[in-house]
Residue frames relative to the residue before (quaternion, step in Angstrom):
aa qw qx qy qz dx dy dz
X 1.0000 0.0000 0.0000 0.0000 0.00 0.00 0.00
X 0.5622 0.5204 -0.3917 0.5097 3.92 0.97 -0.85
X 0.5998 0.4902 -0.4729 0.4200 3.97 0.50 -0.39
X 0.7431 0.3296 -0.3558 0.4611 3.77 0.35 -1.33
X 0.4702 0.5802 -0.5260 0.4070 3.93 0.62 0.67
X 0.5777 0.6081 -0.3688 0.4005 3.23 1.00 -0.83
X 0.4720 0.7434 -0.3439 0.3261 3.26 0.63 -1.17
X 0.0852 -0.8024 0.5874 -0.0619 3.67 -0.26 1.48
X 0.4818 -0.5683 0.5030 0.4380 3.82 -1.49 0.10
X 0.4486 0.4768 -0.6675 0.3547 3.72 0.92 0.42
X 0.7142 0.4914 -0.3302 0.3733 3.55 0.23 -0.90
X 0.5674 0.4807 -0.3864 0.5456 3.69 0.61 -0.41
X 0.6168 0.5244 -0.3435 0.4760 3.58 0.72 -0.69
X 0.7021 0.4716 -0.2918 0.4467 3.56 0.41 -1.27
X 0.7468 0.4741 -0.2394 0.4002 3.24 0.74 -0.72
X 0.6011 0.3615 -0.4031 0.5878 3.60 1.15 -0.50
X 0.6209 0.4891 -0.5014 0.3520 3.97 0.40 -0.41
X 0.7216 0.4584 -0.3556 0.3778 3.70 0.85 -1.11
X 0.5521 0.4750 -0.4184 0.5427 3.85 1.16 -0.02
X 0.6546 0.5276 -0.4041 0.3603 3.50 0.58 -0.20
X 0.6090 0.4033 -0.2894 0.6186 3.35 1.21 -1.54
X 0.5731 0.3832 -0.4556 0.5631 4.31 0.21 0.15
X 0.7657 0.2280 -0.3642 0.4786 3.71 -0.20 0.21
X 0.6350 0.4950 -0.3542 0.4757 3.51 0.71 -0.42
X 0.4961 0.4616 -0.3882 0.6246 4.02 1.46 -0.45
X 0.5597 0.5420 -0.5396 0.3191 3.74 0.32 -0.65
X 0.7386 0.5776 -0.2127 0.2750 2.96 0.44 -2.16
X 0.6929 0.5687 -0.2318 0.3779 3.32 1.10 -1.37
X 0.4846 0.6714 -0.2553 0.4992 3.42 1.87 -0.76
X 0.8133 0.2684 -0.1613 0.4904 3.41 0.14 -1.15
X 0.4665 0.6430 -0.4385 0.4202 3.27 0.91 -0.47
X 0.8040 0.2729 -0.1266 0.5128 3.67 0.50 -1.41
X 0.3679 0.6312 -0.3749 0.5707 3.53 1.34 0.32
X 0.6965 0.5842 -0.0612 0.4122 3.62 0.74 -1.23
X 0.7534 0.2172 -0.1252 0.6080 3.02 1.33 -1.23
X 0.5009 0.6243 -0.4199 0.4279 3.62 1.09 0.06
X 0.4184 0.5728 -0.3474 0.6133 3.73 1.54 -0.81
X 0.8522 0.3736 -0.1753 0.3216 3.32 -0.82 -1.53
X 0.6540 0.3150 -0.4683 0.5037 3.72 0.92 -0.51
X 0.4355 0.4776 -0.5933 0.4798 4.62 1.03 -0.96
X 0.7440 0.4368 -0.4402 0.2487 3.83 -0.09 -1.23
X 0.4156 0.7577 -0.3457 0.3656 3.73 1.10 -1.13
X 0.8263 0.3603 -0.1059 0.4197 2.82 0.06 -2.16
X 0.4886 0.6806 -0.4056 0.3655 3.69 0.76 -0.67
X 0.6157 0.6498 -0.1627 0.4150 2.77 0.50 -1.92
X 0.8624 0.4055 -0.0611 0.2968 3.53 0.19 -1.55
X 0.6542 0.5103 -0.1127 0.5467 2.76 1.86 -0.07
X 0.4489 0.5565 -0.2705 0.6447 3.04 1.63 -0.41
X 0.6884 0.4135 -0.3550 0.4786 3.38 0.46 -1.17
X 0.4911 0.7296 -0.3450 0.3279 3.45 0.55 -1.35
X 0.7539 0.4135 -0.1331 0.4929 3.71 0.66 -2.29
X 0.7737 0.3547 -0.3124 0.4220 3.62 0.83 -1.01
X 0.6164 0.4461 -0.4609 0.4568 3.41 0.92 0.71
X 0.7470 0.2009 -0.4467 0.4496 3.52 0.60 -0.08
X 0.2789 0.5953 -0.6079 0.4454 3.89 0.85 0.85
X 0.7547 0.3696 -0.3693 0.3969 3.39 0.22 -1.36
X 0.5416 0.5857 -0.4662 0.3825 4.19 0.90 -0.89
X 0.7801 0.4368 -0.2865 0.3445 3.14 1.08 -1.57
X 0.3629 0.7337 -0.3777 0.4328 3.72 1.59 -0.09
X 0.8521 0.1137 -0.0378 0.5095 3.39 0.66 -1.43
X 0.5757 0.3958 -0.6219 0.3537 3.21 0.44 1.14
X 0.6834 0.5042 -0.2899 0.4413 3.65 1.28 -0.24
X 0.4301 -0.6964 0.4205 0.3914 3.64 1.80 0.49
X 0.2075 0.6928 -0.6300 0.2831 4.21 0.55 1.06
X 0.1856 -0.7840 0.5245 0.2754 3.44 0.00 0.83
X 0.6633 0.5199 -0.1196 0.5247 3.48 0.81 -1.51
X 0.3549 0.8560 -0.3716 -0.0573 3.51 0.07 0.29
X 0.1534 -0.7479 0.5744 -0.2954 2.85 0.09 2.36
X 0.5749 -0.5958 0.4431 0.3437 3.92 -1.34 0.93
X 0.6921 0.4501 -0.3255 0.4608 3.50 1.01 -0.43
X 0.6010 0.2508 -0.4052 0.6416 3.91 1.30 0.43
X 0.6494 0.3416 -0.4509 0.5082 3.78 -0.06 0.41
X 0.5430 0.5327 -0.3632 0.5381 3.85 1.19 0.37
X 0.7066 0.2170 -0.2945 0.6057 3.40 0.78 -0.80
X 0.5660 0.5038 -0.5242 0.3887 3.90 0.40 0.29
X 0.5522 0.5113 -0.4687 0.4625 3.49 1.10 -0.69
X 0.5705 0.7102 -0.2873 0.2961 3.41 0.67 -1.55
X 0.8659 0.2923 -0.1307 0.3843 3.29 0.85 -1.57
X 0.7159 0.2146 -0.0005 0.6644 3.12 2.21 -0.31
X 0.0309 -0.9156 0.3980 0.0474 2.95 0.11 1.99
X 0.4791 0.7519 -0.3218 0.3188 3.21 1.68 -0.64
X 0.6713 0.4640 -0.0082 0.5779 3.33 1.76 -1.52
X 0.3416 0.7569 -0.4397 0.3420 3.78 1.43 -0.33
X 0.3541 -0.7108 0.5793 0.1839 3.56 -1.17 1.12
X 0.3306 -0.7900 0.5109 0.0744 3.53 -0.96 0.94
X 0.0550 0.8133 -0.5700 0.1027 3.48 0.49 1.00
X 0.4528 -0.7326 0.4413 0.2521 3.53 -1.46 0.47
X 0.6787 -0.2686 0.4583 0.5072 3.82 -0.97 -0.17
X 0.6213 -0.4162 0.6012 0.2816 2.77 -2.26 -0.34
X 0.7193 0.5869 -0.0054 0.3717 2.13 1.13 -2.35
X 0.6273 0.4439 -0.3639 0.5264 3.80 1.47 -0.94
X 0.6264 0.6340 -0.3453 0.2939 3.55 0.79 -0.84
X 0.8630 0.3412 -0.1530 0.3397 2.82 1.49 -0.75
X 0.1465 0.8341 -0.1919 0.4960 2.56 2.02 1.13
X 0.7915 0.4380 0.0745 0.4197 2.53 0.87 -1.85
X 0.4960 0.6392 -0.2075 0.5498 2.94 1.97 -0.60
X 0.6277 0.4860 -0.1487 0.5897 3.45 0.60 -1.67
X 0.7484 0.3311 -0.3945 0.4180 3.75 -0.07 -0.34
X 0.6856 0.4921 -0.3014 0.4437 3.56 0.90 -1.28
X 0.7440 0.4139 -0.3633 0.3784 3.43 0.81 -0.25
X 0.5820 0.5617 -0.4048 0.4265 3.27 1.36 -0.43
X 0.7658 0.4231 -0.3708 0.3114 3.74 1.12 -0.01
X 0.3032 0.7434 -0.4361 0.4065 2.72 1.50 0.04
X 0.6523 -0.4702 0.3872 0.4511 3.73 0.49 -1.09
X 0.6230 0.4809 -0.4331 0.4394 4.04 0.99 -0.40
């Protein structure tokens, strides 16, 4: 019992600061967690867009009225030489993840 007398307000102090500087590392974690999401999500995004514009160019230079992946499929189908090359999701989102990791996250 004579030890938990000892017990000063430096030590209460130290102890409420080191839970602080541990939640305050959380925050800083997820925080940059957060924005690591949103910039993979960004880039996704932009790339997708990117494909579903030059689908649509490739729509209207090859007269696709309808221009849906399942008529620019059977054009590939019927013309491979001339066959649009679109990417994955799954590559896109590759590509995402990598470009952002060089960036710096």
């Amino acid at each position: 019992m004579k030890n938990l007398k000892k017990i000063k307000f430096s030590h209460i102090y130290m102890f409420v600061l080191t839970i602080a500087l541990i939640f305050l590392s959380y925050q800083v974690y997820w925080l940059n967690e957060k924005e690591y999401r949103i910039s993979v999500q960004s880039s996704i995004d932009y790339l997708e867009n990117a494909q579903s514009i030059k689908r649509l160019e490739f729509c209207v230079n090859h007269a696709i009225k309808d221009c849906t992946e399942e008529n620019v499929d059977a054009w590939n189908e019927k013309h491979p030489e001339d066959a649009f090359k679109g990417k994955s999701h799954l590559d896109i989102s590759r590509q995402s993840v990598e470009s952002v990791r060089q960036v710096g996250y």
